[in-house]
NULOLO-695529 format. One line per field, with one value per atom (N, C-alpha, C, O, CB): residue in one letter; atom name; residue number from 1; x, z, y. Coordinates in nm, 2 decimals, padded with zeros to 4 digits. Glycine has a CB too. Layout:
N
type A  ...
atom CA  ...
seq NUM  ...
xx X  ...
zz Z  ...
yy Y  ...
//
This chain:
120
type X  X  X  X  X  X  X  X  X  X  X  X  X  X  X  X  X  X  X  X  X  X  X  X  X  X  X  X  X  X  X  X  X  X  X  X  X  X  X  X  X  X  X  X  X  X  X  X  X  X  X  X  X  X  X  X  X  X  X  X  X  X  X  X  X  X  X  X  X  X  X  X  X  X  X  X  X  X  X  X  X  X  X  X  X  X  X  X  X  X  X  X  X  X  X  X  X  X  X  X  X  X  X  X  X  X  X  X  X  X  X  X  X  X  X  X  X  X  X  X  X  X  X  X  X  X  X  X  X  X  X  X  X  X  X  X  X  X  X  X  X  X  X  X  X  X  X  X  X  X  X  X  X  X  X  X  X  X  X  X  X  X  X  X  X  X  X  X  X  X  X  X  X  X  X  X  X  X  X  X  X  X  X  X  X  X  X  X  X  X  X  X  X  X  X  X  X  X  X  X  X  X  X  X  X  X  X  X  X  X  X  X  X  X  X  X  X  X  X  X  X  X  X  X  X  X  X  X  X  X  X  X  X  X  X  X  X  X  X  X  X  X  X  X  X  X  X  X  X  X  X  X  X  X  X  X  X  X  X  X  X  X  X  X  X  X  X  X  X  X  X  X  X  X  X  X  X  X  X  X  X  X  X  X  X  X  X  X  X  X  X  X  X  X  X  X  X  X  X  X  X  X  X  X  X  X  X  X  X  X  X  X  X  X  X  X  X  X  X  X  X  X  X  X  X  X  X  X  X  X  X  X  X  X  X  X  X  X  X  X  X  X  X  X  X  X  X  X  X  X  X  X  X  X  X  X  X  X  X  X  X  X  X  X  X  X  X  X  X  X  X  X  X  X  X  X  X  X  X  X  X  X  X  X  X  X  X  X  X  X  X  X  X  X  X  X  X  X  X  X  X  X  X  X  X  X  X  X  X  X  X  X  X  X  X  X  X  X  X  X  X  X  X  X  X  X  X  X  X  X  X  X  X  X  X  X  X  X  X  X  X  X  X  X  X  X  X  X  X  X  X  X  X  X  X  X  X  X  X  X  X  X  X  X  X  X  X  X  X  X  X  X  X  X  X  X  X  X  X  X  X  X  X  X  X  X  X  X  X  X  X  X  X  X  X  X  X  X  X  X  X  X  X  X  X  X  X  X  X  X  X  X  X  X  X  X  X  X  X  X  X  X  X  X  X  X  X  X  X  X  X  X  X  X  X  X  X  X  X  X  X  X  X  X  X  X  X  X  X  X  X  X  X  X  X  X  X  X  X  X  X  X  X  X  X  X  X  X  X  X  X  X  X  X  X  X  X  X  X  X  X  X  X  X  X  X  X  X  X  X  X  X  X  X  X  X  X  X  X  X
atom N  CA  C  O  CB  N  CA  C  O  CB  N  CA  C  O  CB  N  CA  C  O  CB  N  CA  C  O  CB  N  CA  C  O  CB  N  CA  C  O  CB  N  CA  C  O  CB  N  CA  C  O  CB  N  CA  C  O  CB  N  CA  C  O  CB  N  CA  C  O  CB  N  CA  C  O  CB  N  CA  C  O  CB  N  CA  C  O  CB  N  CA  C  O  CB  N  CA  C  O  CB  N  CA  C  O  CB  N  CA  C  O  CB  N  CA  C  O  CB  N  CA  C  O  CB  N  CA  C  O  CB  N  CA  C  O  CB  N  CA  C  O  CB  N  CA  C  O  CB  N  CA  C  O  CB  N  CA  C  O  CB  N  CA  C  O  CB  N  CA  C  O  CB  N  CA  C  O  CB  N  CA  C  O  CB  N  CA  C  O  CB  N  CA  C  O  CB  N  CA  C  O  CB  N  CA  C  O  CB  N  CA  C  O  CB  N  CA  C  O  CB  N  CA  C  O  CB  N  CA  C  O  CB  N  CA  C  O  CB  N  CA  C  O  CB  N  CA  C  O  CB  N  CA  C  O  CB  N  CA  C  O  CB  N  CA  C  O  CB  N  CA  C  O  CB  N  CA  C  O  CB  N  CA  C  O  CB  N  CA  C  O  CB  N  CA  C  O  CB  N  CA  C  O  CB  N  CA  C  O  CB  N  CA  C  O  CB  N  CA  C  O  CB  N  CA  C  O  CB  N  CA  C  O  CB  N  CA  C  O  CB  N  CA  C  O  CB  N  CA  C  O  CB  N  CA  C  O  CB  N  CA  C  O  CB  N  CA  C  O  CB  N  CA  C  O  CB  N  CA  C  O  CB  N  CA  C  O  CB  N  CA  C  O  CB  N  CA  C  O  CB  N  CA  C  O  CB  N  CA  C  O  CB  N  CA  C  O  CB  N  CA  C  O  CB  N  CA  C  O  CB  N  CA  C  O  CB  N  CA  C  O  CB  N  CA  C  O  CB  N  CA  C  O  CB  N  CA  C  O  CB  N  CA  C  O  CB  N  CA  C  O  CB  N  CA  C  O  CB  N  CA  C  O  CB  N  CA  C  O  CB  N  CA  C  O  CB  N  CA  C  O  CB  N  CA  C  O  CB  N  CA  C  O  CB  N  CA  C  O  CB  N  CA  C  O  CB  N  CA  C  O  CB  N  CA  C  O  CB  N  CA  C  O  CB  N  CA  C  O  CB  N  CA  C  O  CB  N  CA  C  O  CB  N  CA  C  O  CB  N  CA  C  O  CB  N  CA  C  O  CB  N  CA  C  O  CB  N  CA  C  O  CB  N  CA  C  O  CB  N  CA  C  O  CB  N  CA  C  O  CB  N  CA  C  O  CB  N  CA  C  O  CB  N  CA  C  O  CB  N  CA  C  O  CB  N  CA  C  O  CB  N  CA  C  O  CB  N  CA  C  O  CB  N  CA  C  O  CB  N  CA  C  O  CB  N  CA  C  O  CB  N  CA  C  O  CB  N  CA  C  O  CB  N  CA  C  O  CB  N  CA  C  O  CB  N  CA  C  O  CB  N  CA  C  O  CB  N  CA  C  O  CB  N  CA  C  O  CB
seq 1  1  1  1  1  2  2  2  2  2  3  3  3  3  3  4  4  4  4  4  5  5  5  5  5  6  6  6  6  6  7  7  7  7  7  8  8  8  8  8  9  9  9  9  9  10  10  10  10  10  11  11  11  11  11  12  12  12  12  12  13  13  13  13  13  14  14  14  14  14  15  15  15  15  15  16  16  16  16  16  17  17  17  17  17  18  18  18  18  18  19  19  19  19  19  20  20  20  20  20  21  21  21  21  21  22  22  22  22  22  23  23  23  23  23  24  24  24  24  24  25  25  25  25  25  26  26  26  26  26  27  27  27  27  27  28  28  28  28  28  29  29  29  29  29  30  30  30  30  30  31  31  31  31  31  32  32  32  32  32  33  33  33  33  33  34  34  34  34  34  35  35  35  35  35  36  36  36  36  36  37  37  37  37  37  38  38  38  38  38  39  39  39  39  39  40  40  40  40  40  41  41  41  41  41  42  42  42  42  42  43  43  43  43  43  44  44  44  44  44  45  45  45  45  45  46  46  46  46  46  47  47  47  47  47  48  48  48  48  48  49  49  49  49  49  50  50  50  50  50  51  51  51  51  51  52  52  52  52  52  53  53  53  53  53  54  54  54  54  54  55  55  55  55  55  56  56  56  56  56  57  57  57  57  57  58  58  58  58  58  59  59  59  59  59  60  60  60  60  60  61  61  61  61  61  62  62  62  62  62  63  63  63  63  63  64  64  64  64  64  65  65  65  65  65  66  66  66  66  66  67  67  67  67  67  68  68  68  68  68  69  69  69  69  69  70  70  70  70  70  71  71  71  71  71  72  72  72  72  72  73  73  73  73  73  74  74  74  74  74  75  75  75  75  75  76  76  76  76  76  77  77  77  77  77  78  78  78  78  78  79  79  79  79  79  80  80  80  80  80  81  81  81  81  81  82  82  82  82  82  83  83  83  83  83  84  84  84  84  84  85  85  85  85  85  86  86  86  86  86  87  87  87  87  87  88  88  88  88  88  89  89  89  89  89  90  90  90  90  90  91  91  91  91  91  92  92  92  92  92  93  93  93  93  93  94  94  94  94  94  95  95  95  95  95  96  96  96  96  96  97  97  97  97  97  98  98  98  98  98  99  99  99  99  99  100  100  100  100  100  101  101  101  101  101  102  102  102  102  102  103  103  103  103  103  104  104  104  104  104  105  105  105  105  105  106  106  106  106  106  107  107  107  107  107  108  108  108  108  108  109  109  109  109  109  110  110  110  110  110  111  111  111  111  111  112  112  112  112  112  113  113  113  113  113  114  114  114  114  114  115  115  115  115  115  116  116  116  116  116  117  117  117  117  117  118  118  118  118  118  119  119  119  119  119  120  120  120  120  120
xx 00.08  00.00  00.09  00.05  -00.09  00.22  00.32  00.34  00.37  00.44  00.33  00.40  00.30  00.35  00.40  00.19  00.09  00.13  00.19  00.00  00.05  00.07  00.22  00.23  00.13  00.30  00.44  00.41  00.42  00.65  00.38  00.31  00.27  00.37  00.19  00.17  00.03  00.12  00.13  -00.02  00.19  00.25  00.39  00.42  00.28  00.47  00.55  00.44  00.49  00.67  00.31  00.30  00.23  00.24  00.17  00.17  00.11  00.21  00.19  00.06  00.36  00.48  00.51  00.57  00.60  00.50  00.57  00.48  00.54  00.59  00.38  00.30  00.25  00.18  00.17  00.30  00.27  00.17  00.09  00.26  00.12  -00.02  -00.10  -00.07  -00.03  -00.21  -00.26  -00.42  -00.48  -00.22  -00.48  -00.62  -00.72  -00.75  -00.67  -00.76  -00.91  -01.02  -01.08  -01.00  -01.03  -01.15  -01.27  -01.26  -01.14  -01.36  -01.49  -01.51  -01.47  -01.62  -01.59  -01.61  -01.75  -01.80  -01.67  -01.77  -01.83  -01.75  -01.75  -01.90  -01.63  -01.56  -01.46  -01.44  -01.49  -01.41  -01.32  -01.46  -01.47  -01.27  -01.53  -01.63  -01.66  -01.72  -01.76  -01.66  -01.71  -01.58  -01.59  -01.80  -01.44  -01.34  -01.29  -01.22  -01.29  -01.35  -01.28  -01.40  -01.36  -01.35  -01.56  -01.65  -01.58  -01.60  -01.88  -01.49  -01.46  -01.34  -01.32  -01.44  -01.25  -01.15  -01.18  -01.14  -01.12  -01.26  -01.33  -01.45  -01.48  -01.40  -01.48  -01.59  -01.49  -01.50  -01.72  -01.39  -01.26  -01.19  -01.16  -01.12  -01.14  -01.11  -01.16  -01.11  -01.13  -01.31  -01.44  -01.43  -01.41  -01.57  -01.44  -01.43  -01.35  -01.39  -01.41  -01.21  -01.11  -01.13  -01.10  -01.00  -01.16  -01.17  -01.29  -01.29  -01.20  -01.39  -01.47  -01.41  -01.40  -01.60  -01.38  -01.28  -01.22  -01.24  -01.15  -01.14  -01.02  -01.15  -01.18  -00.91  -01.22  -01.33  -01.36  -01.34  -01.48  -01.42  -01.48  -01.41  -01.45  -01.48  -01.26  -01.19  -01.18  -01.24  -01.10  -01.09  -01.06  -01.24  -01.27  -01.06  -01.28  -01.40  -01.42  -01.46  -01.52  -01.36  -01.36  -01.30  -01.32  -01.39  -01.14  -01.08  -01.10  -01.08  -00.95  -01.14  -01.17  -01.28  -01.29  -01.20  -01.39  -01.47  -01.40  -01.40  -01.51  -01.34  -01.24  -01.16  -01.15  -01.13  -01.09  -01.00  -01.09  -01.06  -00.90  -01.25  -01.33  -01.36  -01.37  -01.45  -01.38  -01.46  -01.35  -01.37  -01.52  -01.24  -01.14  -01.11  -01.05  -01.02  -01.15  -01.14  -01.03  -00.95  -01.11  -01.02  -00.92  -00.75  -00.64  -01.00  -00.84  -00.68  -00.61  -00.49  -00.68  -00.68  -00.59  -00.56  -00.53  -00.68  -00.58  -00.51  -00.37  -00.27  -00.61  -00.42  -00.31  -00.17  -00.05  -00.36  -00.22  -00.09  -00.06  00.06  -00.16  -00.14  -00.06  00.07  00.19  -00.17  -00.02  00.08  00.21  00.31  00.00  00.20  00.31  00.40  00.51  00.26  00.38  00.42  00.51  00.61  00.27  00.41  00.50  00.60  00.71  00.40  00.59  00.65  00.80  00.89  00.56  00.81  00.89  01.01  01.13  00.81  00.91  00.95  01.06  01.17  00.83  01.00  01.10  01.27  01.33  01.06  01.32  01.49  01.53  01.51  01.56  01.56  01.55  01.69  01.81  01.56  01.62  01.72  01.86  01.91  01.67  01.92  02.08  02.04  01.91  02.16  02.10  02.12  02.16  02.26  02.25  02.09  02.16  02.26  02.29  02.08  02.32  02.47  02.44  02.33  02.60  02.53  02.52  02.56  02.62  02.63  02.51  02.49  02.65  02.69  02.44  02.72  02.85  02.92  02.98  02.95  02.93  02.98  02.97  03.05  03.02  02.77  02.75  02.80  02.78  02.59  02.85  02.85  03.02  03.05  02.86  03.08  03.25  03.31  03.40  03.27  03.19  03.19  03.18  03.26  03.08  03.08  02.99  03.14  03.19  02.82  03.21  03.31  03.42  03.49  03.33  03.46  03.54  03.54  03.65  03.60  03.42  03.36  03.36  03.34  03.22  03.38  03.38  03.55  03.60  03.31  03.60  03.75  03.85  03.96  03.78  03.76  03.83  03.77  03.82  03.84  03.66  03.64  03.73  03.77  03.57  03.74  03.80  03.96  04.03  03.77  04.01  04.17  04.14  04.21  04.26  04.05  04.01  04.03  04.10  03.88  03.95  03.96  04.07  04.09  03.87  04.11  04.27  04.37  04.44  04.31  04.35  04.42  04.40  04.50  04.41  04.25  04.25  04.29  04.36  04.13  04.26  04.31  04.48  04.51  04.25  04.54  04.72  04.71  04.76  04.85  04.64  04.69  04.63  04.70  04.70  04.50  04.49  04.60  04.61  04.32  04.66  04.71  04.82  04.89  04.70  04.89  05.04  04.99  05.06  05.10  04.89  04.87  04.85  04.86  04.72  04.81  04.82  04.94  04.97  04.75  05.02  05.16  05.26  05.34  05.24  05.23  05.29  05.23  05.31  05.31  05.09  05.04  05.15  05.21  04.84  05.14  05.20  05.32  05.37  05.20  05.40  05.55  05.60  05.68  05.61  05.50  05.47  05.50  05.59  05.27  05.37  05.37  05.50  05.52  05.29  05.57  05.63  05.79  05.89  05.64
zz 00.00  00.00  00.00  -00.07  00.12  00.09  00.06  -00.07  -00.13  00.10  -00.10  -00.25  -00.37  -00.46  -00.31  -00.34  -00.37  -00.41  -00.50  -00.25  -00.29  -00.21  -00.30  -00.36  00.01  -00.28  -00.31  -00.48  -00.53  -00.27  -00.57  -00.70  -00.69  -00.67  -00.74  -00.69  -00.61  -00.64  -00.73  -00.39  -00.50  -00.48  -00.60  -00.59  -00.35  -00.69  -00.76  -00.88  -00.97  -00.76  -00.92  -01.05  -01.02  -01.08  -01.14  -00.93  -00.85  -00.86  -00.93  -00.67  -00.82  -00.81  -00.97  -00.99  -00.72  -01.05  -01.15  -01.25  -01.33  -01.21  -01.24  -01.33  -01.23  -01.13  -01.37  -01.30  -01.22  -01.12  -01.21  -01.27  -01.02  -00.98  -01.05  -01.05  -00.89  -01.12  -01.18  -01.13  -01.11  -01.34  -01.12  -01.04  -01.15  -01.27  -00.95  -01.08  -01.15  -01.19  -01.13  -01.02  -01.34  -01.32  -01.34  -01.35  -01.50  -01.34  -01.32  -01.48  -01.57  -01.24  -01.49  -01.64  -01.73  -01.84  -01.63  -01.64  -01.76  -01.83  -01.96  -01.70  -01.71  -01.77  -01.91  -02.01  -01.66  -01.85  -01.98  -02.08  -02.17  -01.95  -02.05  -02.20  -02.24  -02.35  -02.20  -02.20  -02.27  -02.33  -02.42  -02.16  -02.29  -02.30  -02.45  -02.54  -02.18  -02.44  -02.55  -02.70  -02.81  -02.49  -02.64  -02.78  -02.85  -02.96  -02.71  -02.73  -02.79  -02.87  -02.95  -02.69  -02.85  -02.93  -03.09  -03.20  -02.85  -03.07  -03.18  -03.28  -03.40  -03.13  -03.20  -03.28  -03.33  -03.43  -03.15  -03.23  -03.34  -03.43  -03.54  -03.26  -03.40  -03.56  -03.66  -03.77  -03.58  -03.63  -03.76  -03.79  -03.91  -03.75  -03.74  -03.76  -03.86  -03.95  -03.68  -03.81  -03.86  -04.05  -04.15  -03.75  -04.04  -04.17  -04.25  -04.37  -04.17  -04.16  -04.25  -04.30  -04.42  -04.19  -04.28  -04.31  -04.44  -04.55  -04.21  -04.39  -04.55  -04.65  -04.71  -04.57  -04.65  -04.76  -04.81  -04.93  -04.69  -04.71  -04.77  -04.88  -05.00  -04.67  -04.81  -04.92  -05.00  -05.10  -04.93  -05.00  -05.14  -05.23  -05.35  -05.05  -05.17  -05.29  -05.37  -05.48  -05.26  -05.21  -05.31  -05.36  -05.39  -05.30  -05.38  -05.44  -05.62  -05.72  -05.37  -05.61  -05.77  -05.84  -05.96  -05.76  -05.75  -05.76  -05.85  -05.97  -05.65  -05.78  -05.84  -05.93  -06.02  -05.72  -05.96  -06.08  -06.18  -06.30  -06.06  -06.15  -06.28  -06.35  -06.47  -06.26  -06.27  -06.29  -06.34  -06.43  -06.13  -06.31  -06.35  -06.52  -06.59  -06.29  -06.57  -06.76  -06.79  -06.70  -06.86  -06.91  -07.01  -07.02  -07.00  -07.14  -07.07  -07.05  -06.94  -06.94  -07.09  -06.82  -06.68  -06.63  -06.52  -06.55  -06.71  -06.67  -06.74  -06.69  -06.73  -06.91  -06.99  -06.94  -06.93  -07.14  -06.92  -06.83  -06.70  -06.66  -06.78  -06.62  -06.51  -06.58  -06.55  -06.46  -06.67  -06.73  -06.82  -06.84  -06.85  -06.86  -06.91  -06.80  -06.84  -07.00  -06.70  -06.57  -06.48  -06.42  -06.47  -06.51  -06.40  -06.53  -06.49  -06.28  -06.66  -06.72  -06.76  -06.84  -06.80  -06.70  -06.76  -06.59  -06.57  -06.86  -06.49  -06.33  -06.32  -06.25  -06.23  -06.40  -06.46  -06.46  -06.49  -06.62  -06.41  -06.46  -06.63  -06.68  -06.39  -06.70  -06.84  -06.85  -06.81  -06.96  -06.94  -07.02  -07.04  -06.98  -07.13  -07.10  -07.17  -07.23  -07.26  -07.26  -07.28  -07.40  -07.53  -07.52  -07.37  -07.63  -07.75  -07.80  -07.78  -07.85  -07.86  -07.94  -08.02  -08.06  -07.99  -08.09  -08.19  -08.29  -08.27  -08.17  -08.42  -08.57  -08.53  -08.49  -08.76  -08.55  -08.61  -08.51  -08.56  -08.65  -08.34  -08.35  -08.34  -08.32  -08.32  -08.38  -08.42  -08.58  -08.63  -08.40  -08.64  -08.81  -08.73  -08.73  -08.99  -08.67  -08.61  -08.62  -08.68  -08.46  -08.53  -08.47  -08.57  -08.58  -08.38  -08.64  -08.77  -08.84  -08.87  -08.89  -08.88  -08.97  -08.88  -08.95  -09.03  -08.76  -08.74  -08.70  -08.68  -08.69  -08.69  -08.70  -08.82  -08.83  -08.65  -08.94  -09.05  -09.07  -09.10  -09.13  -09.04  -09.06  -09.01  -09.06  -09.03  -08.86  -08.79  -08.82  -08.77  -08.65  -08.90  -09.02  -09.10  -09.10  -09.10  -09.18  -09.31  -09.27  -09.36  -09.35  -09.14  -09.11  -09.06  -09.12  -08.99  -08.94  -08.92  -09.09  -09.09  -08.85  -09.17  -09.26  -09.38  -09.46  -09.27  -09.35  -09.38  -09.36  -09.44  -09.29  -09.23  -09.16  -09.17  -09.18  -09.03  -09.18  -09.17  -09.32  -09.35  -09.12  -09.41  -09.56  -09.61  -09.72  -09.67  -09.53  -09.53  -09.44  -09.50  -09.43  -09.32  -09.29  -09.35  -09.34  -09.20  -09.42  -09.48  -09.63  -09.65  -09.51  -09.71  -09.78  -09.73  -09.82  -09.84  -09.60  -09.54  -09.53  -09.57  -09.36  -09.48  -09.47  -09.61  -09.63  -09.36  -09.71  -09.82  -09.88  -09.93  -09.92  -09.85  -09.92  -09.83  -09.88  -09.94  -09.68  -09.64  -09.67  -09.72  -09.50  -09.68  -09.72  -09.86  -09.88  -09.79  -09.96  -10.08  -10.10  -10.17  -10.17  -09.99  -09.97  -09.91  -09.93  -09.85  -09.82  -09.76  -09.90  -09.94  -09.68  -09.95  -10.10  -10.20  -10.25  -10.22  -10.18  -10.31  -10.23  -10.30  -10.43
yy -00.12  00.00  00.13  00.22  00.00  00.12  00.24  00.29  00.40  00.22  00.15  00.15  00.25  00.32  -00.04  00.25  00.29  00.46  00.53  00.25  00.46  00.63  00.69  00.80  00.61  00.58  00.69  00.71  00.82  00.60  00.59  00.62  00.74  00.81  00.54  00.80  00.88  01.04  01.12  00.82  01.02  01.12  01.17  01.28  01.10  01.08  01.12  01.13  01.19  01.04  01.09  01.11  01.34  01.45  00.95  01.30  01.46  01.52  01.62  01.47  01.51  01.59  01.60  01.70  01.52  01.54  01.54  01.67  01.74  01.38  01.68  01.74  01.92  01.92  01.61  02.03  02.13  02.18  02.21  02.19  02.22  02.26  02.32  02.44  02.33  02.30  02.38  02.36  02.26  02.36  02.52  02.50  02.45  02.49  02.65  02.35  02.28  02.40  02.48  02.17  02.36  02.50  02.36  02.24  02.68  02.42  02.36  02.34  02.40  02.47  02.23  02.19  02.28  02.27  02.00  02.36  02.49  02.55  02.58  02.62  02.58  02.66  02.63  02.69  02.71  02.51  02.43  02.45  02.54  02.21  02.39  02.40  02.50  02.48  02.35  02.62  02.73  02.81  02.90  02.82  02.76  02.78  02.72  02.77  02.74  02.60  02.48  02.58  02.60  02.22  02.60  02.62  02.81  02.86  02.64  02.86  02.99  03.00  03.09  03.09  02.89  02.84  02.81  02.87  02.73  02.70  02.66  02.76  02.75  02.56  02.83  02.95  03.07  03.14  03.04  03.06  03.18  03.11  03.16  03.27  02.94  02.87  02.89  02.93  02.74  02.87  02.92  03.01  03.00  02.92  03.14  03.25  03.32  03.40  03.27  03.26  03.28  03.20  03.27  03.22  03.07  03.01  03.09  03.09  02.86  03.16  03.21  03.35  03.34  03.21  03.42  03.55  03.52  03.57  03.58  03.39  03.36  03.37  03.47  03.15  03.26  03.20  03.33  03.36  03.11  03.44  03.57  03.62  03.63  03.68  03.66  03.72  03.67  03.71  03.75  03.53  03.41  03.47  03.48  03.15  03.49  03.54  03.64  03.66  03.54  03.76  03.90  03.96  04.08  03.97  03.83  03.89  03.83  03.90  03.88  03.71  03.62  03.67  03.64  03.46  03.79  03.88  03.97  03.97  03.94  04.03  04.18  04.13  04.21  04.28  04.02  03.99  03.96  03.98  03.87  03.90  03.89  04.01  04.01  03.83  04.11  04.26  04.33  04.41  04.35  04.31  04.39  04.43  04.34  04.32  04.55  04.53  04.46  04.42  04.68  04.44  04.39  04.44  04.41  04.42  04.57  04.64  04.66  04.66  04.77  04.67  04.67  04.53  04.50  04.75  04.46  04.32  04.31  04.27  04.19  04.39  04.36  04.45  04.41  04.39  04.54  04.65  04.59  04.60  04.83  04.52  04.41  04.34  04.33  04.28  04.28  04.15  04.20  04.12  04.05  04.33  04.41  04.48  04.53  04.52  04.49  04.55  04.43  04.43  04.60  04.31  04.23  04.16  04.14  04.10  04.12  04.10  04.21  04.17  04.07  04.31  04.37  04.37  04.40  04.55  04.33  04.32  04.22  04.23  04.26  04.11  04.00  04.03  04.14  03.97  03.91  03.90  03.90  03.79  03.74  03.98  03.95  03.82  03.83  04.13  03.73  03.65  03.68  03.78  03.64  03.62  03.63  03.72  03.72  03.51  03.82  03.92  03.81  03.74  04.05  03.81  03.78  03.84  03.96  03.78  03.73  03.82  03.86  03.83  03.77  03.97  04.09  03.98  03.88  04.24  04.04  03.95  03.92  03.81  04.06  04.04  04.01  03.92  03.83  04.15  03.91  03.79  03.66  03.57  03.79  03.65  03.51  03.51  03.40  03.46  03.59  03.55  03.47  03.35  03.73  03.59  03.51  03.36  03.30  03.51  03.35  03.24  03.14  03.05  03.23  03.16  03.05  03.05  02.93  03.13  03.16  03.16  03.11  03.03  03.29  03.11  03.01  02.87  02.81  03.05  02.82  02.67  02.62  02.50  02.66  02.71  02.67  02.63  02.53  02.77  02.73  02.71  02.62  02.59  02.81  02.57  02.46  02.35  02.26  02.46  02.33  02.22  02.16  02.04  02.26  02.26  02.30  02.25  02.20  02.47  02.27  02.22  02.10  02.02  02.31  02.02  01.93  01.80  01.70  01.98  01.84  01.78  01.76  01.68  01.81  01.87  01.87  01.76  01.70  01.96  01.76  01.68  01.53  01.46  01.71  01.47  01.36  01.34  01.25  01.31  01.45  01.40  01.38  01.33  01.52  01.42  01.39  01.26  01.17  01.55  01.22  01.11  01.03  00.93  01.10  01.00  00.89  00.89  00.77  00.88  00.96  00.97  00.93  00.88  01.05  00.94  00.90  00.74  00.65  00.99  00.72  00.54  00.46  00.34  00.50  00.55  00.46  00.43  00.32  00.51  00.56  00.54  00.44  00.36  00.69  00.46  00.32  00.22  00.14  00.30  00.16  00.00  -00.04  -00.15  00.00  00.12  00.07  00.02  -00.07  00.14  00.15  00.06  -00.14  -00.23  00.15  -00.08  -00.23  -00.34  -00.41  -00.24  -00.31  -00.43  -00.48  -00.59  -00.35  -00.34  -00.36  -00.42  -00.46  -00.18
//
């Protein structure tokens, strides 16, 4: 039975004093909680409406001047390069072709002439 009691008393000790309120009070406590949750969800709902209100009502053109407004708000892209030094470029991709192929055309001509030596 000590054994009991001393349970009793460490689980009492372990958890703060806190005064009992009477179960009206929790309950009227717990429905005001819950009636400002609602409350609160009903607010959002309102707006979420008046604002999809006002974006329907809103004319044409003041949408289009939004969309030119936040489009221009934007980070802009890479700059394109100037004609001349994409033409550069094109012209020296051509040119390191043009040696590329060069090249393989001397060495297949160096390996024919060794096969032929080979033969003879």
């Amino acid at each position: 039975m000590d054994d009991t009691k001393q349970i009793e008393e460490q689980a009492a000790g372990a958890q703060p004093e806190q005064p009992k309120k009477p179960i009206a009070e929790q309950m009227t406590d717990l429905l005001a909680t819950a009636a400002g949750a609602l409350a609160e969800g009903a607010v959002r709902s309102v707006a979420k409406r008046v604002r999809k209100t006002a974006a329907k009502k809103t004319p044409a053109p003041v949408k289009k001047a939004a969309q030119t407004v936040a489009k221009a708000a934007k980070r802009p892209k890479k700059a394109k390069e100037p004609v001349q030094q994409i033409a550069g470029k094109k012209a020296a991709k051509k040119a390191q072709k043009s040696k590329n192929a060069a090249q393989k055309a001397s060495k297949k001509k160096a390996q024919k002439k060794a096969k032929k030596s080979k033969r003879r």
